[in-house]
Backbone and ligand atoms as CSV (ligand in chain L), in Angstrom:
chain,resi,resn,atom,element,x,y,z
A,1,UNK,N,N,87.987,118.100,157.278
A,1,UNK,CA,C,89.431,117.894,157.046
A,1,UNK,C,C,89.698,116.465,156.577
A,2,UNK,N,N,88.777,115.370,157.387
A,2,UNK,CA,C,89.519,114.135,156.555
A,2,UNK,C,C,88.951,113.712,155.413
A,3,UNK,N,N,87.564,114.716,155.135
A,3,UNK,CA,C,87.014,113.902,154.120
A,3,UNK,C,C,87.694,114.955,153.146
A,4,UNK,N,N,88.512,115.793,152.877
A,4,UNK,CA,C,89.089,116.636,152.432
A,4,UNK,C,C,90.761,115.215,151.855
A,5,UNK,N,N,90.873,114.652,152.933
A,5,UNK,CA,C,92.165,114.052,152.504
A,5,UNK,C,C,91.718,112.781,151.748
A,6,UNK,N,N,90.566,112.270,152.312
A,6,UNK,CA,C,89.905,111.038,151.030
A,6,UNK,C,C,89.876,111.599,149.721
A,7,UNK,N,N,89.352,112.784,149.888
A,7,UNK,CA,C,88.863,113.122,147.926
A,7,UNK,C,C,90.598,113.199,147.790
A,8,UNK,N,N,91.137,114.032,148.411
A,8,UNK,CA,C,93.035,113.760,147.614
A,8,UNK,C,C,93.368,112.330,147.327
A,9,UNK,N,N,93.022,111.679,148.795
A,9,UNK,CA,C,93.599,109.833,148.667
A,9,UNK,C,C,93.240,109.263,147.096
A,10,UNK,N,N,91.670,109.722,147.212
A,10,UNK,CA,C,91.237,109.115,145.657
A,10,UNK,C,C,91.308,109.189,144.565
A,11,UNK,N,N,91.359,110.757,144.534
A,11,UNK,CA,C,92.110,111.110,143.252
A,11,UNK,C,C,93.684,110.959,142.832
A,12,UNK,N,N,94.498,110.665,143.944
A,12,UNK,CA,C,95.526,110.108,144.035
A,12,UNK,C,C,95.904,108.424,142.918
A,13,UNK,N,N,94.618,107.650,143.749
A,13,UNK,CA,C,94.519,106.386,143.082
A,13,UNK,C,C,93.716,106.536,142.141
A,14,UNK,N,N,92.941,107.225,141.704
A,14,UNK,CA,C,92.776,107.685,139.966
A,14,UNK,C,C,93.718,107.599,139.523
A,15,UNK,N,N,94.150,108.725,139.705
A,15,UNK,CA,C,95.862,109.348,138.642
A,15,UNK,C,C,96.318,107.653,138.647
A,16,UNK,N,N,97.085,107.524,139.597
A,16,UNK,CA,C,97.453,105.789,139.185
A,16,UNK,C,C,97.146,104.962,138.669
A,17,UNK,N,N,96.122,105.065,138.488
A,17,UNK,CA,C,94.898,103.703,137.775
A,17,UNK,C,C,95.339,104.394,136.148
A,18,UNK,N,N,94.939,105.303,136.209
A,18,UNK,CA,C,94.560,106.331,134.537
A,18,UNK,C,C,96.328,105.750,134.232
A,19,UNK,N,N,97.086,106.373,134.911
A,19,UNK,CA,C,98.604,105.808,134.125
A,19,UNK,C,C,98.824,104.741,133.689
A,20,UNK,N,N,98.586,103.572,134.758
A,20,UNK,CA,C,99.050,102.325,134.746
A,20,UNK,C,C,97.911,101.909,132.566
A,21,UNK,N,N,96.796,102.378,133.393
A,21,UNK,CA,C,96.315,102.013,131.579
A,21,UNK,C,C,96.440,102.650,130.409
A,22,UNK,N,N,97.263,103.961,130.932
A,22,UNK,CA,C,97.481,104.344,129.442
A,22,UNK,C,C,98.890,103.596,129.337
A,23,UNK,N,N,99.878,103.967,129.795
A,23,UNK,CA,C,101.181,102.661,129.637
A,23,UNK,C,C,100.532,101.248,129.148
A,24,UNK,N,N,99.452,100.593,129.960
A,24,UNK,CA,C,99.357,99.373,129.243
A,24,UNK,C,C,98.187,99.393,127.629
A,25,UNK,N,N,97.853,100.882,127.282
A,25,UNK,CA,C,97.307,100.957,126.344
A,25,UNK,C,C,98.775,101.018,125.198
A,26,UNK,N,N,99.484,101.749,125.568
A,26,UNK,CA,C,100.513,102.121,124.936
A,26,UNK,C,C,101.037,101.005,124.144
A,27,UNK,N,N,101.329,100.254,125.246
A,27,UNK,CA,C,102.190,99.298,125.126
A,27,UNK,C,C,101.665,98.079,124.242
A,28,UNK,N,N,100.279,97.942,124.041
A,28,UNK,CA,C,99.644,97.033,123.493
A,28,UNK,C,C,99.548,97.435,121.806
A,29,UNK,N,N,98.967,98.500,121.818
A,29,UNK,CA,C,99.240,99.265,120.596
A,29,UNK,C,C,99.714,100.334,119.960
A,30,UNK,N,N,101.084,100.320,120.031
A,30,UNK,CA,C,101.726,101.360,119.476
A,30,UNK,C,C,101.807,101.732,118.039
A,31,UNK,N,N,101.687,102.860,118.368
A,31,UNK,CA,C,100.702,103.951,117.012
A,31,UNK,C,C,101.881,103.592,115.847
A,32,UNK,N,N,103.345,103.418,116.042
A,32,UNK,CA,C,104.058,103.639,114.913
A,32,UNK,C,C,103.984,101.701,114.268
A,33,UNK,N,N,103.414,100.974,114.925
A,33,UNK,CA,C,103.334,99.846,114.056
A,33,UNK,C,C,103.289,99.517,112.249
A,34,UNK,N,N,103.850,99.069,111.955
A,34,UNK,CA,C,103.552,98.883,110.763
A,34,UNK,C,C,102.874,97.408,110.196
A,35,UNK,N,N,101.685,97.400,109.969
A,35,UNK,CA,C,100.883,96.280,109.828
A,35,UNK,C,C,101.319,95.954,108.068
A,36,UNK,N,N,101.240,95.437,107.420
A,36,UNK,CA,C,100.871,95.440,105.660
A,36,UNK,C,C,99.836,95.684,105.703
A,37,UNK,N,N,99.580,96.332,104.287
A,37,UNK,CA,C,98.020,96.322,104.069
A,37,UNK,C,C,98.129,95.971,102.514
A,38,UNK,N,N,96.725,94.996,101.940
A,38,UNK,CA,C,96.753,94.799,101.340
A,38,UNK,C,C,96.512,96.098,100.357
A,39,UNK,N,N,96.250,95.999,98.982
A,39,UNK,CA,C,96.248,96.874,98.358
A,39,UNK,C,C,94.632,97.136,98.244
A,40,UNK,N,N,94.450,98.417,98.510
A,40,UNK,CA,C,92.768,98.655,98.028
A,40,UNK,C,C,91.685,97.659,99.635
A,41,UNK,N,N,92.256,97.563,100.374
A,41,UNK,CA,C,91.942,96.924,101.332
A,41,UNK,C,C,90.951,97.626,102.499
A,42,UNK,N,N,91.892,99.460,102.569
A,42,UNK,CA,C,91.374,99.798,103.743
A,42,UNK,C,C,91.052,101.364,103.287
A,43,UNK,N,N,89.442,101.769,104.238
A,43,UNK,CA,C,89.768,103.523,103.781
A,43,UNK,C,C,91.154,104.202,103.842
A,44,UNK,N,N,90.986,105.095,103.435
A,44,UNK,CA,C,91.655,105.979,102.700
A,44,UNK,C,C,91.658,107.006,104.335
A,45,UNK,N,N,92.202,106.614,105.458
A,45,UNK,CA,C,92.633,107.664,106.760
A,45,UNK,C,C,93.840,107.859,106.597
A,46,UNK,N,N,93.873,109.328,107.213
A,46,UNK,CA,C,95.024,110.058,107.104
A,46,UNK,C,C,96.097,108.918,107.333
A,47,UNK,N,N,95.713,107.673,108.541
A,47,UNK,CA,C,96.465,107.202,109.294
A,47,UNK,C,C,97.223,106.207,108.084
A,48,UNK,N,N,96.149,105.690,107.263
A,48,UNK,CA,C,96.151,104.558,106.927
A,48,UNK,C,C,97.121,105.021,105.332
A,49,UNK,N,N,96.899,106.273,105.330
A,49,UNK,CA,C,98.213,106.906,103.703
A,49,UNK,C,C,99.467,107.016,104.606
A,50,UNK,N,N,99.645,107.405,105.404
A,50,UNK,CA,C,100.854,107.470,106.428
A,50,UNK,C,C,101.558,106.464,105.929
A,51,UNK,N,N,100.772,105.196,106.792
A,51,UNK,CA,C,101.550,103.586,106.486
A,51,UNK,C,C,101.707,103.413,105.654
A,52,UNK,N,N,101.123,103.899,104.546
A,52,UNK,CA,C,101.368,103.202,103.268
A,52,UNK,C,C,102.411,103.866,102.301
A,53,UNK,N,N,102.876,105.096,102.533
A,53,UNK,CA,C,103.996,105.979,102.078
A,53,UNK,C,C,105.002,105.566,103.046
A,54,UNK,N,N,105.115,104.817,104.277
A,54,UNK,CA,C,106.294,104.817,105.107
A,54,UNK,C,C,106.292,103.086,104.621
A,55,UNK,N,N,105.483,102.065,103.933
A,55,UNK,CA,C,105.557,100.896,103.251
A,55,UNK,C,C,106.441,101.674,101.966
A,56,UNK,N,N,105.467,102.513,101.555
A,56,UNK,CA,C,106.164,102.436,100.116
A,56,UNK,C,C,108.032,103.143,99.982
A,57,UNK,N,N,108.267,103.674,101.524
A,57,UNK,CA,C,109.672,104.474,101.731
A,57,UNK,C,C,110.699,103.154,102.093
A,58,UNK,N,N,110.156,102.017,102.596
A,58,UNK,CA,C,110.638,101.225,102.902
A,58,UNK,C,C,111.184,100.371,101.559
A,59,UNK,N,N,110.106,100.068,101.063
A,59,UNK,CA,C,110.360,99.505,99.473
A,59,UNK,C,C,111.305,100.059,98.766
A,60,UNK,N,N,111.436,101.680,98.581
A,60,UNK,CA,C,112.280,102.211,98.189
A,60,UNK,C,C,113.803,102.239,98.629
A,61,UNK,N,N,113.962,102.523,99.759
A,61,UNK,CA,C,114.920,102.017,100.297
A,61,UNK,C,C,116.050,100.562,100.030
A,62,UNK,N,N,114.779,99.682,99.971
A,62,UNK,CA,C,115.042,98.419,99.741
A,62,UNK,C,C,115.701,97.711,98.012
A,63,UNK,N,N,114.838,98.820,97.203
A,63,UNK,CA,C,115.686,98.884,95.923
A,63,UNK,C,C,116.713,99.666,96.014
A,64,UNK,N,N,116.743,100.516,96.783
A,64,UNK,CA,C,118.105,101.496,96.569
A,64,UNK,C,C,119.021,100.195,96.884
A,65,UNK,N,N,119.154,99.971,97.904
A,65,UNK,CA,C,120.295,99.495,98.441
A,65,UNK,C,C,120.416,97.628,97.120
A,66,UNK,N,N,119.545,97.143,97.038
A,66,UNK,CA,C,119.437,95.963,96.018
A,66,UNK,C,C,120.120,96.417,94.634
A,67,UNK,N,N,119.640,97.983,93.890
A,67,UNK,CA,C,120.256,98.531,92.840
A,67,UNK,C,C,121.686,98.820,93.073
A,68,UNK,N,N,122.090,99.221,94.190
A,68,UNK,CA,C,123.599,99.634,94.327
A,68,UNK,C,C,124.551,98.336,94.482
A,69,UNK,N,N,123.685,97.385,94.639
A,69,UNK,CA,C,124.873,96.048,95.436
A,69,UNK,C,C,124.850,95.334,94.242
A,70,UNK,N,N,124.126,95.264,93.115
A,70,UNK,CA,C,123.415,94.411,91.975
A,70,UNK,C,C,123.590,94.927,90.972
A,71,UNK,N,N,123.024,95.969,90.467
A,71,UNK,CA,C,122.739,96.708,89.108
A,71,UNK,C,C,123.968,98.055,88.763
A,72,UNK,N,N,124.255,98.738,90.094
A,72,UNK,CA,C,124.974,100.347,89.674
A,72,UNK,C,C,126.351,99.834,88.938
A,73,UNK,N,N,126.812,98.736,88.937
A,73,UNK,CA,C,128.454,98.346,88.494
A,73,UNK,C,C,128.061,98.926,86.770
A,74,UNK,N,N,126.563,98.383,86.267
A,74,UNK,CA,C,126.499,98.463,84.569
A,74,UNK,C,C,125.954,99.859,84.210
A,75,UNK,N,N,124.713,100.058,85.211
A,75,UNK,CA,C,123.528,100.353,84.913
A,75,UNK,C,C,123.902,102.155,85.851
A,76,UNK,N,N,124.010,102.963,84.939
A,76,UNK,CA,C,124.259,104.242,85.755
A,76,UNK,C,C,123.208,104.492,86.542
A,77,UNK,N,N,123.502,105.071,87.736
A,77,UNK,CA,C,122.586,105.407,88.619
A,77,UNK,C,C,121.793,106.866,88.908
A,78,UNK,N,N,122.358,107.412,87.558
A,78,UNK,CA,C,121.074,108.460,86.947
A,78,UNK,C,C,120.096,107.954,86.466
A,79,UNK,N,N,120.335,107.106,85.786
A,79,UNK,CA,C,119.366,106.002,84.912
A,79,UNK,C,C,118.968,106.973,83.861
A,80,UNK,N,N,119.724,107.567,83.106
A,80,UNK,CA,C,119.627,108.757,82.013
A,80,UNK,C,C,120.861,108.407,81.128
A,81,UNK,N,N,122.005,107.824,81.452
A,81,UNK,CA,C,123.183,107.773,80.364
A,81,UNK,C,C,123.429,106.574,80.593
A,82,UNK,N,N,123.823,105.823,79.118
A,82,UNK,CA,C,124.503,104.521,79.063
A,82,UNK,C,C,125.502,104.379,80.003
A,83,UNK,N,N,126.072,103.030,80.395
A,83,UNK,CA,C,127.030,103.029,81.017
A,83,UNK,C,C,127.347,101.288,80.297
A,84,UNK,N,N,128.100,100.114,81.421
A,84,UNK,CA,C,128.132,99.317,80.486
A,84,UNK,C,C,126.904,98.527,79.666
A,85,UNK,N,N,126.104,99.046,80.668
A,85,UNK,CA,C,125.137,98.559,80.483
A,85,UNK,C,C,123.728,100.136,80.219
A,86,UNK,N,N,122.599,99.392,79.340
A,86,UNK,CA,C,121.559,100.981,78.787
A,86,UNK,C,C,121.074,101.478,80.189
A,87,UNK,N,N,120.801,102.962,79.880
A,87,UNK,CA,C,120.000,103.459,80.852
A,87,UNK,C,C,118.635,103.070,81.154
A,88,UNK,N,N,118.534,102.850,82.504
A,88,UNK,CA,C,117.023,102.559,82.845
A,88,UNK,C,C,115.615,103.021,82.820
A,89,UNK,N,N,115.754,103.946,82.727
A,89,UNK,CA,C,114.715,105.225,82.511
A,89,UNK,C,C,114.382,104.745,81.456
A,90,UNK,N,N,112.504,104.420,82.024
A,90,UNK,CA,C,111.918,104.103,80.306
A,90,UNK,C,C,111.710,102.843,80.114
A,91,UNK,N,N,112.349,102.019,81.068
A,91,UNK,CA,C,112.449,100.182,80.484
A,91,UNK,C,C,110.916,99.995,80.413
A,92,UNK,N,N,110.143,100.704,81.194
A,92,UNK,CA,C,109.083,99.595,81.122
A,92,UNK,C,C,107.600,100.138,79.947
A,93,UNK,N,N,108.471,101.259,79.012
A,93,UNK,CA,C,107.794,101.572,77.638
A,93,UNK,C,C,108.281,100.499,76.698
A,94,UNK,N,N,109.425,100.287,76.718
A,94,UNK,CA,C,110.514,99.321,75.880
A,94,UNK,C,C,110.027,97.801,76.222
A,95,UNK,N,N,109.717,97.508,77.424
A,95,UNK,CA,C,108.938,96.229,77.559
A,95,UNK,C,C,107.343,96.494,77.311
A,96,UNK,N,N,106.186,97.125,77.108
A,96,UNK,CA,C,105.232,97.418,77.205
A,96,UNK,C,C,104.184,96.282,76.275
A,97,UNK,N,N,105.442,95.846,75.220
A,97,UNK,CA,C,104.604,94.997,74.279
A,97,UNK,C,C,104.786,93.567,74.828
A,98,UNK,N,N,105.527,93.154,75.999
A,98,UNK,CA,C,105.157,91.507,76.548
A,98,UNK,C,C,104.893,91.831,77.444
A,99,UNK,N,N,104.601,90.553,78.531
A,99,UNK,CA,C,103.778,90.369,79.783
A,99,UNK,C,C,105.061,90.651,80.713
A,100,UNK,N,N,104.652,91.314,81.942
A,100,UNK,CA,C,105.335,92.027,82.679
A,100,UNK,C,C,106.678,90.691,83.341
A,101,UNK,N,N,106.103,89.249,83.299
A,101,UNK,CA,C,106.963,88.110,83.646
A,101,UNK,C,C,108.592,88.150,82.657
A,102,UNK,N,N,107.747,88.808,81.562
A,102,UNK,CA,C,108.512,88.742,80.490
A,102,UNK,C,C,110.385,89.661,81.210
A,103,UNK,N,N,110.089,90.956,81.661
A,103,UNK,CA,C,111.050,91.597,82.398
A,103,UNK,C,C,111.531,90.705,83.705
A,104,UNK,N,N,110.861,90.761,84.352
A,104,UNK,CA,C,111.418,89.722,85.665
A,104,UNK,C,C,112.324,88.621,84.948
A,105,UNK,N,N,111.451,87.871,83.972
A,105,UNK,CA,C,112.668,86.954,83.873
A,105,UNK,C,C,114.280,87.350,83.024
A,106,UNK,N,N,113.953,88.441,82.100
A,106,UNK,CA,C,115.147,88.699,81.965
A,106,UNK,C,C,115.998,89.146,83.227
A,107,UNK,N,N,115.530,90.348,84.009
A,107,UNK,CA,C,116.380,90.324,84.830
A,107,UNK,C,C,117.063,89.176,85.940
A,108,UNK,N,N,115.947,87.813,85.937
A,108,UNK,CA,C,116.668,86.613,86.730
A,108,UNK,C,C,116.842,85.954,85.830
A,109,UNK,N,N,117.675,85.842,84.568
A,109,UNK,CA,C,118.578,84.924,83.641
A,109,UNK,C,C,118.383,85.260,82.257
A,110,UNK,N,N,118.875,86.548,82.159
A,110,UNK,CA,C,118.674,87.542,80.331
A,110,UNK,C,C,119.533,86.465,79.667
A,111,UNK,N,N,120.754,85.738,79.927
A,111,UNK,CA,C,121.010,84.568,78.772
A,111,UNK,C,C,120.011,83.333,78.172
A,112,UNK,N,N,119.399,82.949,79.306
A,112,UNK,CA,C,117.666,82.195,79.028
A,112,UNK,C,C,117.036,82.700,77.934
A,113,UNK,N,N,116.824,84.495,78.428
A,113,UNK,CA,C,116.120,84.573,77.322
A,113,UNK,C,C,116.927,84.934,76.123
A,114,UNK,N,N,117.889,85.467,75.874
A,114,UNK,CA,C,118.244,85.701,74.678
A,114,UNK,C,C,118.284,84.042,73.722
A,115,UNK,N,N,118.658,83.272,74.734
A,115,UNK,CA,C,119.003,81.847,73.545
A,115,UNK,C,C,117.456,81.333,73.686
A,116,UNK,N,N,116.314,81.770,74.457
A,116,UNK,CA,C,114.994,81.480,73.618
A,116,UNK,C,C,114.227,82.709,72.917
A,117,UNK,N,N,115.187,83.080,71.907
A,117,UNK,CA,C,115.034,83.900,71.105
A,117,UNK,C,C,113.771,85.206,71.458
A,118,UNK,N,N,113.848,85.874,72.815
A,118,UNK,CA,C,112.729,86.548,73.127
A,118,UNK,C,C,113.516,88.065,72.215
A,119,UNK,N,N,111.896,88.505,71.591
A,119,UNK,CA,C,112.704,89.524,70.555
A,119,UNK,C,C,113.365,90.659,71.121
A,120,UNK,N,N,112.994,91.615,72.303
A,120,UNK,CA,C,113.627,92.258,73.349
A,120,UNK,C,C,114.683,91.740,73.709
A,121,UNK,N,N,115.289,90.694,73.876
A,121,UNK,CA,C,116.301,90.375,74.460
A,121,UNK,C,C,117.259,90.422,73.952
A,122,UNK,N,N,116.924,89.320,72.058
A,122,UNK,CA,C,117.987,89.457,70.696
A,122,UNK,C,C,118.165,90.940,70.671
A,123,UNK,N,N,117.427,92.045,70.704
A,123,UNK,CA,C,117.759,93.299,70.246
A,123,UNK,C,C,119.114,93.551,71.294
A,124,UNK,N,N,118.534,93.700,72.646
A,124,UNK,CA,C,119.797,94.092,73.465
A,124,UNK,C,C,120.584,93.737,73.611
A,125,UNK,N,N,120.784,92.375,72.925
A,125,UNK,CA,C,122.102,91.312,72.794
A,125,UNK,C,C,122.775,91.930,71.859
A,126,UNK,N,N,122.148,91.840,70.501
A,126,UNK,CA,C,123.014,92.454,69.329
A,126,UNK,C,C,123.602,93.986,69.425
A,127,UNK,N,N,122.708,94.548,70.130
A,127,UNK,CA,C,123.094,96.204,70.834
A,127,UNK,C,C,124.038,96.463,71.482
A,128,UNK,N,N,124.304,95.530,72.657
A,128,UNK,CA,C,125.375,95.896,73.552
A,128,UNK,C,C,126.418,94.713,73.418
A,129,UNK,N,N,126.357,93.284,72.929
A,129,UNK,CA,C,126.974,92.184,73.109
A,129,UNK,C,C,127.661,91.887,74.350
A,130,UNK,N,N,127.361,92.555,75.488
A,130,UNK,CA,C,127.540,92.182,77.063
A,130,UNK,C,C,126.525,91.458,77.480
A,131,UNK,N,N,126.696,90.389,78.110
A,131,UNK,CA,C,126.229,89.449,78.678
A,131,UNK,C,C,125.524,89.870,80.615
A,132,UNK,N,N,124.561,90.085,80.541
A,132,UNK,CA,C,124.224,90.897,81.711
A,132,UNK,C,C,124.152,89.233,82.791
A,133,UNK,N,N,124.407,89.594,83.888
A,133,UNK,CA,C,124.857,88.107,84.687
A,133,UNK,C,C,123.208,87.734,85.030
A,134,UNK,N,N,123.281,86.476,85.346
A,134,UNK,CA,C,121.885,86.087,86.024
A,134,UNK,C,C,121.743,86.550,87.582
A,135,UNK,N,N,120.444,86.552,88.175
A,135,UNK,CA,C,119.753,87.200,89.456
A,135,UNK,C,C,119.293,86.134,89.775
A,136,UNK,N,N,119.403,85.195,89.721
A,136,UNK,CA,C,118.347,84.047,90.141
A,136,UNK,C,C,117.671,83.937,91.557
A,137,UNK,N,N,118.845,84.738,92.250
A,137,UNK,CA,C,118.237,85.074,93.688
A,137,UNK,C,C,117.430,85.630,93.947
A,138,UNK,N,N,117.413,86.777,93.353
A,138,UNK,CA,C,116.533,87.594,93.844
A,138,UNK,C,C,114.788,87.435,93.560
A,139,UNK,N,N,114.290,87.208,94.611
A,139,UNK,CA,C,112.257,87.297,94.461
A,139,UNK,C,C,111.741,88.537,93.751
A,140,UNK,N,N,110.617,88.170,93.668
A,140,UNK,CA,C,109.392,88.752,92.813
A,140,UNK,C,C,109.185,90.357,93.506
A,141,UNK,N,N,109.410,90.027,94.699
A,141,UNK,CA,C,109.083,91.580,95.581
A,141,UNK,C,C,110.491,92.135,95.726
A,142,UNK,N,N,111.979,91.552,95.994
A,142,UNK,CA,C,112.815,92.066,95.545
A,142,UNK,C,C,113.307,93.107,93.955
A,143,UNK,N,N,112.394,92.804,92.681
A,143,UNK,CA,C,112.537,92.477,91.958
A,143,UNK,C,C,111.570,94.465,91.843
A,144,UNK,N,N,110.402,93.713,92.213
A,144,UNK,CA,C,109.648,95.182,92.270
A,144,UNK,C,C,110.489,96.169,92.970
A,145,UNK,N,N,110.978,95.916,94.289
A,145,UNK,CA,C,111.424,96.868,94.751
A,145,UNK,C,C,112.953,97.993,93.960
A,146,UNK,N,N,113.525,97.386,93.095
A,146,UNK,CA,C,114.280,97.916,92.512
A,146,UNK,C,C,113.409,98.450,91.301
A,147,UNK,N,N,112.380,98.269,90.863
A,147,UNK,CA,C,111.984,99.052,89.509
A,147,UNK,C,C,111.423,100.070,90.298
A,148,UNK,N,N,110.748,100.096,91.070
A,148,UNK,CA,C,110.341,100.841,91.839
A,148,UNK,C,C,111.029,102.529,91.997
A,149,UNK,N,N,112.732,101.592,92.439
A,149,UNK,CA,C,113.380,102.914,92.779
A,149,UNK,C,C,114.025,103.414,91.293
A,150,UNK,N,N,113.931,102.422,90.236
A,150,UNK,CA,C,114.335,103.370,88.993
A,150,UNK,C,C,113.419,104.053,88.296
A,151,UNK,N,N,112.100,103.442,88.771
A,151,UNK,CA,C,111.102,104.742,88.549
A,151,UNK,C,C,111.373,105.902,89.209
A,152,UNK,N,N,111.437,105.787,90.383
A,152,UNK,CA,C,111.305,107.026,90.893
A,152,UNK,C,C,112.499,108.032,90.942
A,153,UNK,N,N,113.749,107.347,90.840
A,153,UNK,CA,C,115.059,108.386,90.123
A,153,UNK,C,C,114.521,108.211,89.177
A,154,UNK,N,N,114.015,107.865,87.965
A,154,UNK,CA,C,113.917,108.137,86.562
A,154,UNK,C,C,112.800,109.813,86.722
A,155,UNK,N,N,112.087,109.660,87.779
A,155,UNK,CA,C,110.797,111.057,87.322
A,155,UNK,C,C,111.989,111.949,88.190
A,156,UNK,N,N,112.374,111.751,89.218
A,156,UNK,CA,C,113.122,112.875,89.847
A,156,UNK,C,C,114.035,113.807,88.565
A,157,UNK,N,N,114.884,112.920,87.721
A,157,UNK,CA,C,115.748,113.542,87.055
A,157,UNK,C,C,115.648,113.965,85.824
L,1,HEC,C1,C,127.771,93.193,84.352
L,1,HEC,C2,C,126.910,94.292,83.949
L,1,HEC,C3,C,125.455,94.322,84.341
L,1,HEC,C4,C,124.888,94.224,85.603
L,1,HEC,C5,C,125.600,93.996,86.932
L,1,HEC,C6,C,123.451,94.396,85.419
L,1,HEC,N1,N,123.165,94.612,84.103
L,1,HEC,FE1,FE,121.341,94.956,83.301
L,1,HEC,N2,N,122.135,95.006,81.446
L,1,HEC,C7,C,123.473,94.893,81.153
L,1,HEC,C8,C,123.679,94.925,79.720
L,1,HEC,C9,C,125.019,94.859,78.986
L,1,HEC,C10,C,122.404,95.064,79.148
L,1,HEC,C11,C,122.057,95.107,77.666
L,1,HEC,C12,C,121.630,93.753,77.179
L,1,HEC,C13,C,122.743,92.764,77.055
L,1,HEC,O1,O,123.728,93.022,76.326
L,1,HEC,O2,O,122.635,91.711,77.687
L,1,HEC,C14,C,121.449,95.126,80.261
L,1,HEC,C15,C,120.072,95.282,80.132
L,1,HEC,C16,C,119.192,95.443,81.161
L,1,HEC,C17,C,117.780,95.720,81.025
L,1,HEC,C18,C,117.013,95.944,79.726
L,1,HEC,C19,C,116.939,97.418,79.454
L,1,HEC,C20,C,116.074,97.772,78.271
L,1,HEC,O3,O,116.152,98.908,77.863
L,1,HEC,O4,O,115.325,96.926,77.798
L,1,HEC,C21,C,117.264,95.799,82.266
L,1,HEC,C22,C,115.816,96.090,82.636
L,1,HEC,C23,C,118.333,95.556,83.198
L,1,HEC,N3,N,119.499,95.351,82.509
L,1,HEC,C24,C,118.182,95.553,84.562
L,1,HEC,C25,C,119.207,95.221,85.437
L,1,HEC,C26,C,119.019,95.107,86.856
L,1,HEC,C27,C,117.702,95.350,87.577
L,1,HEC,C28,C,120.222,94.765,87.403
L,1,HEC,C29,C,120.541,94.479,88.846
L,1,HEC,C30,C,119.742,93.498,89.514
L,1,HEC,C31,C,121.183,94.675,86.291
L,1,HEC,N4,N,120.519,94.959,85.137
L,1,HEC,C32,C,122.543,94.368,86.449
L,1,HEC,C33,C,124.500,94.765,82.054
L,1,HEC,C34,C,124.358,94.584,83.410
C-alpha cells in the first residue's frame, strides 16, 4: 500500500517537472516567431516556406497600406486603367532598359529626373505633363514593398 502511494507521489512530481519544462520550453521558443531570413540562406522546411510567405504577407501588407496613403490619389488601384496618373501594371517591362536605381529614384524625386533628362522620365513628362510629387521619405525596402504589391494586384487582375 505505501509503496503503491510513492509510485503515485512520483509520478505526481514527474507530471510537474514535465509541465514546468514544457511551459519553460514554450516560452523560450515560440514556434510562431518570426526571425528574417536571409535570402537563399536556409533549407527549404516546410517550417522555414511558412516564414517566409508570412515575411512575404507582411511585405505585402506593408505596400498595400504605403500604396493607399502615397500612390492610390493618381495611380488607380487596379493598376489596369489610367487615372491621373498611368497604370502600374507592367512598369517594370517599361523600365527594363535602365538599372533598377533608375525606378527608385524616380519614384523618390521624378522632377530630378526629368530635368536630368533621363529618357523614361522626358517620355512620361511629355505624356502626362503632371508633375508626380517627390517620396524622398520613403527607403529602399519601403520602396520594394509597394512594387511588390503592384505586382501582385497586377497578376491577380
Ligand atoms: C499627384 C499624383 C501622383 C501621385 C500621388 C503618385 N504619382 Fe506616380 N505618376 C504620376 C504621374 C502624372 C505620372 C506620369 C509621369 C509624370 O507626368 O510625371 C506618374 C508616373 C509614375 C511611374 C512611371 C510609370 C511608367 O509607366 O513608367 C511610376 C512607377 C509611379 N508613378 C509610381 C508611383 C508610386 C509608387 C507612387 C506612390 C509612392 C506614386 N507614383 C504617386 C502621378 C502621381
Amino acid at each position: 500500500m505505501l509503496h503503491k502511494q510513492i509510485d503515485i507521489f512520483n509520478f505526481l512530481v514527474f507530471l510537474f517537472l514535465a509541465t514546468v519544462l514544457y511551459a519553460f520550453a514554450v516560452l523560450l521558443f515560440p514556434s510562431n516567431s518570426i526571425e528574417p531570413l536571409e535570402d537563399g540562406c536556409c533549407i527549404n522546411t516546410s517550417e522555414n516556406i511558412q516564414r517566409k510567405s508570412t515575411l512575404a504577407s507582411i511585405k505585402f501588407q506593408k505596400g498595400k497600406s504605403l500604396f493607399k496613403a502615397k500612390c492610390a490619389s493618381c495611380h488607380n488601384k487596379n493598376m489596369k486603367d489610367d487615372l491621373t496618373g498611368p497604370a502600374l501594371a507592367g512598369y517594370a517591362t517599361r523600365w527594363a532598359a535602365y538599372p533598377k536605381e533608375d525606378l527608385f529614384l524616380w519614384i523618390k524625386n521624378s522632377s530630378k529626373m526629368i530635368a536630368n533628362k533621363h529618357p523614361r522620365a522626358l517620355l512620361l513628362w511629355k505624356k502626362y505633363k503632371v508633375l508626380m510629387p517627390s517620396f524622398s521619405s520613403l527607403e529602399e525596402n519601403d520602396i520594394e514593398a509597394i512594387l511588390l504589391y503592384i505586382d501582385e494586384i497586377s497578376e491577380l487582375r
